[in-house]
Structure formats: C-alpha cells, structure tokens
N, C-alpha and C positions, 0 to 999 in steps of 0.2 A: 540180354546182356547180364551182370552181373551186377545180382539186386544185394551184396554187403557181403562185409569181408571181417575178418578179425585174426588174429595170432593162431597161431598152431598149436599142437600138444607140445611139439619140440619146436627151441626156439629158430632153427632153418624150416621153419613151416608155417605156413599161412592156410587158410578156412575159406572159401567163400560161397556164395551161392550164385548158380545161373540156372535161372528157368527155377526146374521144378527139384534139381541134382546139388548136393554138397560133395564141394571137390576142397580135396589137400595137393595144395603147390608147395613142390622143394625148391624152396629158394638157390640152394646151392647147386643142385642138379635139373634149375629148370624144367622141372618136368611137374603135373597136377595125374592127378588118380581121381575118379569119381567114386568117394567111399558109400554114396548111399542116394538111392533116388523116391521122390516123394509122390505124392497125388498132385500135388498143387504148390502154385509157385510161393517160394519163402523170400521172407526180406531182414533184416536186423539183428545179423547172428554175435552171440556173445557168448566165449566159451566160459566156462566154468573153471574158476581157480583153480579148483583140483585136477582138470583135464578130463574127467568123466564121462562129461554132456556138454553140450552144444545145444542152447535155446535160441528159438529164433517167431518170429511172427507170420502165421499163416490163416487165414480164413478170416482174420478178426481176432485170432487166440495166441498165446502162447505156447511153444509147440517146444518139445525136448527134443532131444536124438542120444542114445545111450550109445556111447563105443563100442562097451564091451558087446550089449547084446543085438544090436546093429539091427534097431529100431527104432522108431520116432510115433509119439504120442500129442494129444494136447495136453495141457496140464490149467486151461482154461473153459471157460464154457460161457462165451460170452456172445452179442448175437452184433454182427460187424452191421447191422443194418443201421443198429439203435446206440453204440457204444465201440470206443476206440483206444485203443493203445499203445501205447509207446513209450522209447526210451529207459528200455531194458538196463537192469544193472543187479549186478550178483553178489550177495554177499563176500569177504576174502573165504569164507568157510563153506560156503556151497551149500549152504541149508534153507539161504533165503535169497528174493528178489524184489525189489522193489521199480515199481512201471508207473507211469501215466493213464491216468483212465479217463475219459470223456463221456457222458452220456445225454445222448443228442436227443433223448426220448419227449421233451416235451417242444423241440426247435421245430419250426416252421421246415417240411422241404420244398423245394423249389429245384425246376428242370433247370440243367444249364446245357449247351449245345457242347457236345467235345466232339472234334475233327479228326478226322483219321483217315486221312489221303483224299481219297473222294469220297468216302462215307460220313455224313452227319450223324449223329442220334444225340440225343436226350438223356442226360444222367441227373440223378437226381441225388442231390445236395442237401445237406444242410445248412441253414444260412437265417440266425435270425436278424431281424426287423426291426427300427426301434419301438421299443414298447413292448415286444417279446420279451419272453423269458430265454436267458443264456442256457448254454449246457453247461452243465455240473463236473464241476474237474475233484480229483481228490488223489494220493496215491494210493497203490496198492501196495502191502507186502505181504508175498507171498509164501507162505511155509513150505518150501518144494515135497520133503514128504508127506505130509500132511495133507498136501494142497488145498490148506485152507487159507482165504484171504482178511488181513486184519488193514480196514481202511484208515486214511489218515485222512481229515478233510485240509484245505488248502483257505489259510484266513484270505488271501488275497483276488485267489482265484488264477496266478498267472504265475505258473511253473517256472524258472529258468534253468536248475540245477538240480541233482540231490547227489551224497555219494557217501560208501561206508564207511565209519570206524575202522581203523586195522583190523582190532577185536571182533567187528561184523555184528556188535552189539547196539550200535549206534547209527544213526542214519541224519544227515546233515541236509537241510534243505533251503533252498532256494530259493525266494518267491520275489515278486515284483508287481 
C-alpha cells in the first residue's frame, strides 16, 4: 500500500510512495505516473520548498531523490539496528533539515512474536526495563549540502513538535 504521501511540485499534484516506486498523481486529470523506482521500500516523503528533491526514509536513513537528475541517494549513514528517525522537516530555504534521532544502543533487546497469517517469528525489539537505561533522543539538523549533522540535545527527552522560522534561520521546539 501506500507508505506516505505529500503535495506535488505543482499545486494539481500529489507525491506519494508504494512499495519500493514514487508516483505523481494529477489531481485534475486523475491520472499517477511512476517517476522513479527504488531498491527498497520508502516511507515519510517531504518535498522540498523549492521543488528540487523529495526526502524520504529508507534503510534506517534519510534518502534524497533529485528531479532533475532522476536519482536518489542516502544523505545519512546511520545503522537502523541501533538508531532511528523521524519526523522529517525542511528548511523554507532547502538548505537544512531538522529530524528525530533515537539511539537504542545501550536498551535492552527483547523477542516479541509478530503474526503474519499463519506464520509466527520473532522480531526483536527494543524495550527497556525499569532500572535500564532509556535511549538517547536529540534532534538533528542537517546541512543538506554539506551533509553534515549539528545535534541539538532534548532537556526533557520527549519530542512533541519542531518547526521553521519563515527565514529558516530558526527552529522552534517542542518538548514535553
């Protein structure tokens, strides 16, 4: 099915993702095009102010897709076993992004059973315990050319919000 969706380059256009493919639907002409197909399935697409790129979350990472050269990159390197993301948001200028970062590296994991028709298995979780140590939340923002990450850590430790400045100079957050 269709794992996220967001606004188009033009405003009779919508983004979305199914499976592993990003498709543009014309709203007025009911009709979707599959403009680009991946390795691996995407979820979380947010296009870019300027209409350039399209990021979205793949592997564990954040992942680009450039229009013009009608390619898609990570622009992370993170490792989805040990550390997690989300909550993408893009500068109004296209130069930055700021995400949620978790890093489950020192949590307890633990099997839990997922069902899936008649198959049982085992996935394994992170989940701590009392008396564990939590995982480490912080944001990230991300220099998209640069791609270098400048962390912010979190006094409270529990996200609810963040969002830009017009200027994309400022970054407003939310905790709880």
């Amino acid at each position: 099915g269709i794992s996220g969706f967001c606004w188009g380059r033009k405003s009779n256009e919508m983004i979305y993702l199914k499976g592993t493919s990003i498709f543009v639907f014309d709203i007025k002409n009911l009709s979707e095009k599959e403009i680009h197909k991946s390795k691996r399935r995407m979820r979380s697409p947010i296009l870019s102010p300027d209409g350039s790129f399209l990021c979205y979350l793949q592997d564990g990472n954040i992942w680009m897709y450039d229009f013009e050269a009608d390619t898609d990159s990570p622009i992370t390197e993170f490792d989805p076993r040990k550390e997690r993301i989300g909550r993408l948001s893009l500068s109004p200028d296209s130069q930055r992004m700021a995400f949620f970062y978790q890093d489950y590296a020192g949590v307890r994991q633990v099997d839990i059973p997922r069902f899936d028709r008649e198959k049982v298995s085992l996935q394994k979780v992170s989940r701590p315990f009392p008396g564990d140590p939590n995982n480490t939340r912080k944001i990230g923002i991300l220099d998209i050319p640069q791609k270098k990450i400048r962390w912010v850590p979190l006094e409270f430790g529990s996200l609810r919000s963040f969002s830009w400045s017009p200027s994309g100079k400022k970054l407003l957050i939310e905790e709880s």
